[in-house]
C-alpha positions in Angstrom: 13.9 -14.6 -42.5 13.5 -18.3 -41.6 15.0 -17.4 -38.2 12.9 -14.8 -37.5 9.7 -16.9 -38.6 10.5 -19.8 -36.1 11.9 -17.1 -33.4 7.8 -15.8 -33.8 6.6 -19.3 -33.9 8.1 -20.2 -30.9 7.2 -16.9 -28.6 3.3 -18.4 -30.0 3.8 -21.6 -28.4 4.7 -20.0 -25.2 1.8 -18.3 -25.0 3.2 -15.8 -23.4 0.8 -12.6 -22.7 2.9 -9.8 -21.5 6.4 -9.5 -23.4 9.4 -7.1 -22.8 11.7 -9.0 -25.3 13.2 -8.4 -28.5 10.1 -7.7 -30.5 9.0 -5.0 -28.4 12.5 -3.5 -29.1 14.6 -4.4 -25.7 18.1 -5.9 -26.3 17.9 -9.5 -25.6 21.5 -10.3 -24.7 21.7 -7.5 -21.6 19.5 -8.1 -18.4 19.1 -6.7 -15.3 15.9 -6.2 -12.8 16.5 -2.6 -13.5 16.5 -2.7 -17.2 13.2 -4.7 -16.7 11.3 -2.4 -14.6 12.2 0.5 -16.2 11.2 -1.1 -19.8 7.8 -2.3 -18.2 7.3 1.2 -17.6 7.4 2.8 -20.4 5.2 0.0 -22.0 2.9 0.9 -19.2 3.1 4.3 -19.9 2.0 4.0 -23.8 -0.7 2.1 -23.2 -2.1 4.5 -20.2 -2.0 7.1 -22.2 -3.7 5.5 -25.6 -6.7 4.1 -22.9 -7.0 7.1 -21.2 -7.1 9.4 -24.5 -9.8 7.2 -25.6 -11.7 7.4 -22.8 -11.4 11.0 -22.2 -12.8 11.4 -26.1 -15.9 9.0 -25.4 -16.4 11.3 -22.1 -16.3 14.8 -23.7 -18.6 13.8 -27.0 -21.2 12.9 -24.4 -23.4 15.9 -24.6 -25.1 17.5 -21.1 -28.7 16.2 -21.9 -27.4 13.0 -21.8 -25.5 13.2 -18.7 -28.9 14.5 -17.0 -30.6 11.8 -18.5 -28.5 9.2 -17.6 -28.3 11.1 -13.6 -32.6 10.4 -13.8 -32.3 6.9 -14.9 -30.4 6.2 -11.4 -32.6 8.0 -9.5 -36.5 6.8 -8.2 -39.5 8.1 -10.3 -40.5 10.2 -7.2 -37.4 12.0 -7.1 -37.4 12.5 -10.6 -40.4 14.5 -10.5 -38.8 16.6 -7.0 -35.8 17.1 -9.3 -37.3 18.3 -12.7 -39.6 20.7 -10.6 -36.7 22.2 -8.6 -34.4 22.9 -11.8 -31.7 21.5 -9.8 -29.0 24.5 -9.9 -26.3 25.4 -7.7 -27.8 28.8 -7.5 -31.4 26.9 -6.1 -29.3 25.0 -4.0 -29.8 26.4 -0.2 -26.8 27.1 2.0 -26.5 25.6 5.2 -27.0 28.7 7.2 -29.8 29.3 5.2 -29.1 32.3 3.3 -28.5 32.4 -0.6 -25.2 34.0 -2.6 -25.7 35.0 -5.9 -23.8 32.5 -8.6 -22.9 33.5 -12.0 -23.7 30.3 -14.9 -23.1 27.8 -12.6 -26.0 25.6 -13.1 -25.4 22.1 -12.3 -27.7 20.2 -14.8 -29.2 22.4 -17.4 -27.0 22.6 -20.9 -26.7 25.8 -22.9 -27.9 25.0 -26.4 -26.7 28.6 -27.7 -23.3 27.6 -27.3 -24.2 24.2 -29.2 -25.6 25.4 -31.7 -22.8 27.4 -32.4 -20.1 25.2 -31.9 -22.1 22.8 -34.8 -22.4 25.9 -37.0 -18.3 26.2 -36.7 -16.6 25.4 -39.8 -15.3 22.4 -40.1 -11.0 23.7 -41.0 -11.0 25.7 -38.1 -9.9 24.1 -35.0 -12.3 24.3 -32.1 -11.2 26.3 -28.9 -10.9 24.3 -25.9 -14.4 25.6 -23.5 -14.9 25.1 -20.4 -17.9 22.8 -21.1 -14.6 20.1 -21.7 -15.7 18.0 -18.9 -12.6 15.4 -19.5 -12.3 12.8 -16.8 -9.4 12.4 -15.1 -7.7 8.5 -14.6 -9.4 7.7 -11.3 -13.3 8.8 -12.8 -12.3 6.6 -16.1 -11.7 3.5 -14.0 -14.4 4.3 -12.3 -16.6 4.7 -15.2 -15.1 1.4 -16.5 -16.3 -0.3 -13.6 -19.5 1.3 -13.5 -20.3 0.0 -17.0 -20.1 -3.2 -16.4 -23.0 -4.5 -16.0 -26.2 -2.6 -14.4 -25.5 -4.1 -10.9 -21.6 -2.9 -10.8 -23.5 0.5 -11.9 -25.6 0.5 -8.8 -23.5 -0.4 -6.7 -21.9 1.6 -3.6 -18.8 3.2 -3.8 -16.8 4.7 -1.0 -14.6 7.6 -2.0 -13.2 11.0 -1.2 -13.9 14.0 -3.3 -11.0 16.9 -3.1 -12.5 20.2 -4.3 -10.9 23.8 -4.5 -13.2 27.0 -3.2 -12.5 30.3 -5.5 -15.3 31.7 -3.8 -15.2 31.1 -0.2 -16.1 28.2 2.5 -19.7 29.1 1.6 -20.3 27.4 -1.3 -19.4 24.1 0.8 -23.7 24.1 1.5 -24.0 23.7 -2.8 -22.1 20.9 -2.6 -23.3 18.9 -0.3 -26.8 19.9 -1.3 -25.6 18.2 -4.7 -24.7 15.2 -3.0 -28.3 14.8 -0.8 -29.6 15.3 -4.4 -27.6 11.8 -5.8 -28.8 10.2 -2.7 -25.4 10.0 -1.3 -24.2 10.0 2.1 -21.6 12.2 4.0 -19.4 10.4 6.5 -16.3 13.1 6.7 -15.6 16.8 6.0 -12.9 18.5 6.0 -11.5 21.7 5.1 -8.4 24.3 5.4 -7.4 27.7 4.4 -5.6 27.2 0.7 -2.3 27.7 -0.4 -2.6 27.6 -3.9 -3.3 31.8 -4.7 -6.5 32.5 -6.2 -8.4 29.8 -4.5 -9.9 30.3 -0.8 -10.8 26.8 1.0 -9.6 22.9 0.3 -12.3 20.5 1.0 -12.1 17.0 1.8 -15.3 15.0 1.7 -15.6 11.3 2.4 -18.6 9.7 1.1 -21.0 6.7 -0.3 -22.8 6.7 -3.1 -23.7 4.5 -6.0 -21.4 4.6 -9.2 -23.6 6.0 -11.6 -24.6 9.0 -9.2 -21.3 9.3 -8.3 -20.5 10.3 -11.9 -23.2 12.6 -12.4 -22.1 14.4 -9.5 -18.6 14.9 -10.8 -19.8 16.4 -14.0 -22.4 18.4 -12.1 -20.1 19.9 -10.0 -17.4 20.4 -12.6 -19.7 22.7 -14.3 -19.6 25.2 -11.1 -17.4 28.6 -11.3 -17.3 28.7 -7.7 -14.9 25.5 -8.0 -10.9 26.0 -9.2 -10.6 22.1 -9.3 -12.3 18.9 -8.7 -10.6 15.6 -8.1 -11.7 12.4 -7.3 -9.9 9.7 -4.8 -12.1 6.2 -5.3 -11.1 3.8 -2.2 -12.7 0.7 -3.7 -11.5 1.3 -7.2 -8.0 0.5 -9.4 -5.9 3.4 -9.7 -3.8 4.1 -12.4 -1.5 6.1 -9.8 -1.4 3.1 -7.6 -1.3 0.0 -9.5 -3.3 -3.2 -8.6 -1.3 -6.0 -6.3 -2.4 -9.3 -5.1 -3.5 -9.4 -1.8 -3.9 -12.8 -1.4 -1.2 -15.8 -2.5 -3.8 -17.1 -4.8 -4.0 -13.9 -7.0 -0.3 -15.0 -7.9 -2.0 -16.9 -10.3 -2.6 -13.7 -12.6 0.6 -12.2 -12.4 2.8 -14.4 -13.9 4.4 -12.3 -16.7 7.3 -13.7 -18.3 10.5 -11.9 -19.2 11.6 -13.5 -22.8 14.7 -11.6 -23.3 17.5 -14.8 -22.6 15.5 -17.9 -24.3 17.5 -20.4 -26.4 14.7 -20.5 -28.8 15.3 -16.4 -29.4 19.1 -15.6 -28.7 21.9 -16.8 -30.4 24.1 -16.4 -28.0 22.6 -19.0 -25.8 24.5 -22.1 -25.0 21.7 -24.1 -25.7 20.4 -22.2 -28.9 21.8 -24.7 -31.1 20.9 -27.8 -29.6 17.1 -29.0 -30.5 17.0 -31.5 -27.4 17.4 -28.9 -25.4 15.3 -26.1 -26.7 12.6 -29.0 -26.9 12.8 -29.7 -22.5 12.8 -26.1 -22.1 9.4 -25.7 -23.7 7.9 -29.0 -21.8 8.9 -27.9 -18.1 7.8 -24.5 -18.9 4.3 -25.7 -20.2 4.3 -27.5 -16.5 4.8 -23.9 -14.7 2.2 -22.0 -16.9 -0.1 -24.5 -16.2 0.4 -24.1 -12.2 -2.4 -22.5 -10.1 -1.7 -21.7 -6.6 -2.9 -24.7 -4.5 -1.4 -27.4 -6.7 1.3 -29.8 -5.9 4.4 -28.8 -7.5 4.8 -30.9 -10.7 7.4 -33.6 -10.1 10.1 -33.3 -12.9 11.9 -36.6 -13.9 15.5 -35.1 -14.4 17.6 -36.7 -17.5 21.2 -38.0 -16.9 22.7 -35.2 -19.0 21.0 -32.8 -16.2 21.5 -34.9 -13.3 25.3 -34.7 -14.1 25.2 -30.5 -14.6 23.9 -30.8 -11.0 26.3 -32.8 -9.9 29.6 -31.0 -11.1 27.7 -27.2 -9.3 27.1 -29.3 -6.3 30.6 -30.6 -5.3 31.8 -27.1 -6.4 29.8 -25.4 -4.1 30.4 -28.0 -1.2 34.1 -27.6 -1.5 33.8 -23.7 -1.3 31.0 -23.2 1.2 32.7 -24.1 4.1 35.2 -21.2 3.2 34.0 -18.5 1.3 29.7 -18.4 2.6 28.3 -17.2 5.7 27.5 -19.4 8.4 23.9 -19.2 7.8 24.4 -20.4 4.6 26.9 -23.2 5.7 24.4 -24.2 8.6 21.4 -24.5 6.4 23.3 -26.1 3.8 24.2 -28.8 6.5 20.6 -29.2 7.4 19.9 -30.1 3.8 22.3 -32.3 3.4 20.8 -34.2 7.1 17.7 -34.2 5.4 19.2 -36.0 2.3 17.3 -32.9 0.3 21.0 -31.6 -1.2 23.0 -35.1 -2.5 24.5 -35.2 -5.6 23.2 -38.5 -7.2 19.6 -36.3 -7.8 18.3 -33.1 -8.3 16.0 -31.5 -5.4 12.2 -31.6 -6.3 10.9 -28.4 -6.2 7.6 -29.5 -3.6 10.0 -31.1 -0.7 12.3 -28.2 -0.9 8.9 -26.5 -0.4 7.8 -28.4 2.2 11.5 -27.8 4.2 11.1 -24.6 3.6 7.5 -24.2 5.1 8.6 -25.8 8.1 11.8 -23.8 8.6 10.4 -20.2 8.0 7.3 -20.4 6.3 8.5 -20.0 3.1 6.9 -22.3 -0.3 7.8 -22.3 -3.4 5.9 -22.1 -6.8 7.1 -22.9 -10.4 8.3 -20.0 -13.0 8.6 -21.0 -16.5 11.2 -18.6 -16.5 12.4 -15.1 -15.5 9.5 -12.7 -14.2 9.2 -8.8 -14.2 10.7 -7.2 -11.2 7.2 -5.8 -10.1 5.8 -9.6 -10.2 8.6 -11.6 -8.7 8.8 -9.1 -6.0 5.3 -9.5 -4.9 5.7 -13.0 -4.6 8.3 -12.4 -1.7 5.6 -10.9 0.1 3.6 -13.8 0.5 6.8 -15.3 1.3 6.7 -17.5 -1.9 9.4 -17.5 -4.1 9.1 -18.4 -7.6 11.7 -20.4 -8.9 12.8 -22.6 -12.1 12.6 -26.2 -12.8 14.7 -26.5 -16.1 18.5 -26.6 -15.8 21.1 -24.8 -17.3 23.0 -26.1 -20.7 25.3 -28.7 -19.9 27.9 -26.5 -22.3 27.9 -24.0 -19.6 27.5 -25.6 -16.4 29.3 -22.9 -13.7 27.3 -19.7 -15.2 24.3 -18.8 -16.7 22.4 -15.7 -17.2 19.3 -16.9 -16.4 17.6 -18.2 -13.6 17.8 -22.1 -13.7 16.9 -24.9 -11.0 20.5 -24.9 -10.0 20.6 -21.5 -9.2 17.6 -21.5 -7.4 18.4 -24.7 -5.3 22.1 -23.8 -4.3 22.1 -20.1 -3.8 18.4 -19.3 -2.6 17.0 -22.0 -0.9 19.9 -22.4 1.9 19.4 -19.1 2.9 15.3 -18.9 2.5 15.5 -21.7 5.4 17.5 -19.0 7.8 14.3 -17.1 9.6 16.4 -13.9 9.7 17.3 -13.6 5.6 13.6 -14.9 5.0 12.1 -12.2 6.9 14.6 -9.9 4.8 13.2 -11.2 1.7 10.0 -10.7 2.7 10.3 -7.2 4.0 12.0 -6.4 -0.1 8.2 -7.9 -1.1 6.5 -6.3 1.3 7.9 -2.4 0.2 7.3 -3.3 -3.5 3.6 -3.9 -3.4 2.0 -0.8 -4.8 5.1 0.9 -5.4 6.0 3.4 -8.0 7.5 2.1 -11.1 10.6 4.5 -10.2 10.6 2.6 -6.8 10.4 -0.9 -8.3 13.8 0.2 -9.8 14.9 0.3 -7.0 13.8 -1.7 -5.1 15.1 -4.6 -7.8 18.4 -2.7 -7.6 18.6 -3.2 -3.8 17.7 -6.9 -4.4 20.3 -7.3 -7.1 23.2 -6.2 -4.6 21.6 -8.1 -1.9 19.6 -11.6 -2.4 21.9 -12.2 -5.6 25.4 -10.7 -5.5 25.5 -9.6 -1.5 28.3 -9.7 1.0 28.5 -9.7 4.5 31.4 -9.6 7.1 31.3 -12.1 9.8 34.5 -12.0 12.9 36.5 -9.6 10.4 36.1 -11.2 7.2 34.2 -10.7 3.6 31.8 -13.9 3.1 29.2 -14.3 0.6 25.3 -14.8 1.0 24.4 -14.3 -2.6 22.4 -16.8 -4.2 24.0 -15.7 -7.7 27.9 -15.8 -6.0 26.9 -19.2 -4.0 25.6 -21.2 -7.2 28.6 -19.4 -9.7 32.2 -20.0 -8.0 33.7 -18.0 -10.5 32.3 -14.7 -9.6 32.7 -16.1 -5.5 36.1 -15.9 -6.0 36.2 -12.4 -8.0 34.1 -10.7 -5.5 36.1 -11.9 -2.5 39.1 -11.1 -4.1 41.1 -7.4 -4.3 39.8 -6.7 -8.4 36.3 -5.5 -7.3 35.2 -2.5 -5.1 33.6 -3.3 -1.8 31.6 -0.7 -0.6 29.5 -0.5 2.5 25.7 -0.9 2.4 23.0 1.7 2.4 20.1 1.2 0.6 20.0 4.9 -0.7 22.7 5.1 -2.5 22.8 1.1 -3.5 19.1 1.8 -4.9 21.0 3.7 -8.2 24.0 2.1 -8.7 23.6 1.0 -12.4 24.9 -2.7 -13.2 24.6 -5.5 -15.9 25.0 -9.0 -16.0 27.0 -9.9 -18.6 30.6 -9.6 -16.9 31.7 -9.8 -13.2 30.5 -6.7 -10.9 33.0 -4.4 -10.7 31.4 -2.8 -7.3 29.7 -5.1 -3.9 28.3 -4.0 -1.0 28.9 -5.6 2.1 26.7 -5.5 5.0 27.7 -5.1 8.8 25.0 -8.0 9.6 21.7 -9.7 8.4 20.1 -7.6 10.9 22.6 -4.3 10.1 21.5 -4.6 6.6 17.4 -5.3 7.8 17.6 -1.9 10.0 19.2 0.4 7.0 16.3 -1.1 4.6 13.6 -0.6 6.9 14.7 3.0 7.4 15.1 3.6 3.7 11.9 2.1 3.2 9.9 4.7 5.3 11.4 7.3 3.0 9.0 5.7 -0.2 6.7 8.2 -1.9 4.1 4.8 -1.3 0.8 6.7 0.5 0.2 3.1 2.6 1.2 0.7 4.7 0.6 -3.1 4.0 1.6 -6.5 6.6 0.6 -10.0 5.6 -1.1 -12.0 7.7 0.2 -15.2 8.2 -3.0 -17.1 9.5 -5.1 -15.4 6.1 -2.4 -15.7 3.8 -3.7 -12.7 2.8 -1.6 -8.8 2.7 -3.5 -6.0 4.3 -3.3 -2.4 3.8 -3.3 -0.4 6.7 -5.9 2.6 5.7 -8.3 2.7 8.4 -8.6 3.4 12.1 -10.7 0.3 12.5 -8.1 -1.9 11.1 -5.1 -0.2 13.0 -6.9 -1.1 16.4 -7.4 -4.5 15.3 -3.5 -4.9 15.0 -2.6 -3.4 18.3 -5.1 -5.4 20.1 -3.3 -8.2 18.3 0.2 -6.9 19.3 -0.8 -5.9 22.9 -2.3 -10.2 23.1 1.4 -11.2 21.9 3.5 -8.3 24.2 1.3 -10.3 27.5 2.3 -13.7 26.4 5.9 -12.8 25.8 5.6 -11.0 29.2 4.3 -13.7 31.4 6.8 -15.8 29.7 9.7 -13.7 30.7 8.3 -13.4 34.1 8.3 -17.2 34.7 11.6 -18.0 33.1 13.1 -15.8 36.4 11.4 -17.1 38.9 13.6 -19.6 41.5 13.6 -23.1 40.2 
């Protein structure tokens, strides 16, 4: 019991706000990027479901005279008196080729007070039958409706968004709708229809429009009231979706996703080499204090390294310098060399995290930012798309100083940051970010997968032999030497089928895949990539620091004009280099 009390105690003084670790029921001695994702999502998934339930609960006790209430509070007092004369009805409503179809009950704002009355009179042991009065909002309308109530100006203000609604009836009662939306003061900027294939309904309409929150809401329930409607769905552009999860768009919203994996500390697994020693546990929970207290713009938090760590360091270094020239890949061996120019990698010190940064920067544009620890999949691999990596400043037990399970400086500073400072592997890395932002939780899977067999344990052939670029073979010589040797399975890269090959990290792999090339490998993801379920496309920009969805015509032109500026230079360059001397 005392164990578990200080285990608790310690997870406190962390302060750590999103957890996937033993006390939410996840083994803490296994880990893999997989295991993460898929444990984030269900997480994800139970607390969707209990928010959305409760939402959906608050929306249907809401009675209809209050929902026409509330739809005459957003509009002007001289419209309210238009609207109360006119009995605003879809049957009132006039088509746009000015003729009128008879409607059966398909008023848009009036309630039926029979059929409350009766439902109160019910008694109370028999269940109540779902009606088609349950006007239950579906994910997109809650966040909407959560954003609405914010505060009286997030209410009024505009939002764009797309409204998807089935015809049962026929491309006629199109003119009711958009009546309904001239009566919420909203405005029409696309329509769009086709011939459905779903049987029993006749026409799929697509309307694009504006329109303040609050009416926006009203005339969703409005028109969910409508028989001459099979279904109703709402697309927000400017709102969260559940379906599409938030990502940062800018390298300064890294700031709120630092979620920390605590599945491997010293402080909460026994089996850690460092979960007997006090001294240890003790540093671990200073330099982590130092990384939750980062914000992006900050100078990276020098670290004063101890003897006993500068010696740990010392022993992986010479390791690595004595295999490098053999068993990596010459853009790991050339990088490495300019490190060692730079008198960045010696073994008398550990690197500081802020002028590895600042080689990196100058190399390929890539910084670096402090962990605390190991992140979610879905978190570390949006940093990559910023081209930031988030890396460690603690280092490993001195007990075990050629493997660890965890990420430590070490790790970070011998098998990442060589190969960061290559363009052609950055721009790799970044692409992996790039494809995770807004992905499906399934996809994140994967996505960490191909990472796994790539940026940690990957293997590349270069003039007819197996080297290693790896950041988890190139800082742990022991598993260098299995995976180049004949008691693993090499298998040839393709993202596809590399995406679900299951793995652990507990033991050497049993299986690597080795790619033709850097660029090889870069062709097969991009192709693979194309194939995501992911209804966008993003790029970052590199003057903006900023990642931009592609969802707009506007946007897209932007970009080529930008492209076609670049394709002149490169053309007037090539143009000059063959001219005579």
């Amino acid at each position: 019991m005392m164990a578990v009390a200080a285990a608790q105690k310690n997870r406190e003084m962390f302060a750590i706000k999103k957890s996937y670790s033993i006390e939410n029921g996840y083994p803490s001695r296994r880990r893999s990027l997989v295991d993460d994702a898929r444990f984030e999502t269900l997480v994800v998934k139970q607390t969707k479901q209990s928010v959305l339930e409760e939402a959906r609960n608050k929306a249907n006790d809401a009675s209809l005279e209050e929902c026409v209430l509330q739809a005459q509070e957003h509009i002007p007092a001289e419209q309210n008196v238009e609207l109360q004369d006119e009995q605003p009805n879809l049957e009132n409503l006039p088509m746009e080729n000015d003729y009128v179809a008879v409607e059966e009950d398909v008023e848009i704002e009036t309630a039926q007070p029979e059929q409350s009355q009766a439902q109160e009179q019910e008694p109370e042991g028999e269940p109540q039958q779902p009606t088609k009065n349950d006007y239950g909002l579906t994910e997109d309308e809650i966040l909407l409706a959560n954003a609405a109530s914010e505060s009286p100006e997030a209410e009024a203000a505009m939002q764009s968004a797309a409204l998807v609604v089935r015809l049962k009836e026929g491309i006629s009662s199109l003119g009711r709708i958009l009546k309904a939306i001239e009566t919420f003061h909203g405005t029409v900027q696309h329509v769009e229809s086709r011939q459905s294939r779903v049987q029993g309904v006749d026409h799929d309409v697509l309307i694009k429009l504006d329109m303040t929150r609050g009416n926006l809401l009203q005339l969703i329930r409005s028109l969910r009231q409508s028989g001459s409607f099979s279904s109703m769905n709402l697309l927000a552009e400017n709102n969260i979706s559940v379906k599409a999860p938030w990502f940062p768009k800018h390298a300064s919203e890294l700031d709120n996703c630092n979620h920390l994996m605590t599945k491997y500390e010293p402080d909460l697994d026994m089996n850690h080499p460092g979960f007997a020693d006090k001294v240890y546990r003790q540093r671990r929970k200073e330099i982590a204090e130092i990384a939750f207290a980062y914000k992006y713009g900050d100078p990276i938090p020098y670290i004063s390294y101890t003897d006993v760590e500068v010696k740990t360091w010392r022993s992986v270094f010479k390791t690595v310098q004595d295999l490098a020239p053999k068993h990596a890949c010459a853009e790991y061996r050339a990088a490495f060399q300019k490190l060692q120019d730079e008198q960045i990698f010696v073994e008398t010190r550990l690197p500081q995290l802020q002028e590895m940064s600042d080689f990196l920067r100058k190399n390929t544009g890539f910084s670096l930012r402090p962990a605390a620890g190991l992140l979610t999949a879905r978190d570390f691999l949006a940093s990559l798309a910023f081209r930031i990596f988030q890396s460690t400043q603690y280092v490993r037990h001195v007990n075990s100083p050629y493997h660890t399970p965890e990420p430590d400086s070490i790790h970070e500073l011998l098998g990442h940051m060589p190969l960061l400072a290559d363009p052609s592997f950055a721009q790799f890395s970044q692409e992996i970010g790039l494809a995770s932002l807004g992905a499906s939780d399934e996809e994140i899977e994967k996505l960490s997968t191909v990472y796994w067999f790539t940026v940690e344990f990957g293997l590349c052939k270069e003039h007819g032999q197996i080297k290693a670029y790896g950041a988890g073979l190139l800082s742990s010589y022991g598993e260098l030497l299995h995976a180049i040797s004949d008691k693993c399975e090499h298998r040839a890269f393709e993202p596809a089928s590399t995406a679900v090959q299951p793995y652990q990290d507990q033991e050497y792999q049993p299986i690597y895949y080795v790619a033709e090339s850097f660029e090889d490998a870069k062709d097969k993801f991009r192709r693979w990539v194309s194939t995501m379920s992911r209804p966008f496309e993003v790029r970052f920009n590199p003057h903006t620091e900023r990642v931009e969805v592609l969802d707009s015509v506007d946007k897209l032109e932007t970009l080529v004009h930008q492209m076609n500026t670049e394709i002149l230079h490169l053309t007037n360059a090539i143009q000059k280099l063959r001219r005579p001397f």
